[in-house]
N, C-alpha and C positions, 0 to 999 in steps of 0.2 A: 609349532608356533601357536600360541595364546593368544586367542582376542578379545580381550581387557571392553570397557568399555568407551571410551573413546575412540580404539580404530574404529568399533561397530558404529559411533557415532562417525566416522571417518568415512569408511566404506561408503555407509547409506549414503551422507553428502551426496560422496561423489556419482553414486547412482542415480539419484533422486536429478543430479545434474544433468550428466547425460540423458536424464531420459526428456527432460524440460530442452534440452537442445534438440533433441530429435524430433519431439513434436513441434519446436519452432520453426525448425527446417522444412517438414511438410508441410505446416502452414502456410510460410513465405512460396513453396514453390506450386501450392494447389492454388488457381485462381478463385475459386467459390471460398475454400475456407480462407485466406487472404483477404476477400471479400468481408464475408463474416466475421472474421477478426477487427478490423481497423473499422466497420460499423459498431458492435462492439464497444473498443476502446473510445471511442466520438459521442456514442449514448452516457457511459461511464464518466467522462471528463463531462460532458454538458449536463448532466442530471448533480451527480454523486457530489462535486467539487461545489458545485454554487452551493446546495443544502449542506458541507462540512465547512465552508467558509464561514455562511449565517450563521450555523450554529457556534463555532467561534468567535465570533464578537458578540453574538447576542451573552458566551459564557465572559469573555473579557469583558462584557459593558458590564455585566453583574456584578461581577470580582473588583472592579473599577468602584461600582456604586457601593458594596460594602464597605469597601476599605475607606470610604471618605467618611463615612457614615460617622465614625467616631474620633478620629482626631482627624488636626490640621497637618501638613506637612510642614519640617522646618525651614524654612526661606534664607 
């Protein structure tokens, strides 16, 4: 049997999967890393998300302010 590249894209997946499931498992069932995880995820959402929100409206206020800049819309 030949492994073309696609199964090798194939295989990996599913490696790359199992191995993301196994270390999800330890995590959930270790109290300290379970700990550090979901502290973690709570810094992540309360930092990262407010500064990717602002930065998207402050780029949609921009994109907004050009596009008036030079015509009207049709009414």
């Amino acid at each position: 049997m030949r492994l073309d590249e696609n199964n090798a894209r194939t295989v990996a997946n599913v490696i790359v999967g199992a191995a993301a499931l196994g270390a999800a498992v330890v995590i959930l069932r270790t109290p300290t890393l379970r700990r550090l995880a979901f502290g973690l995820a709570r810094t992540a959402l309360t930092i990262t998300l407010p500064v990717w929100l602002s930065r998207e409206v402050q780029q949609a206020w921009a994109e907004t302010d050009r596009g008036s800049s030079g015509s009207t819309p049709a009414q």
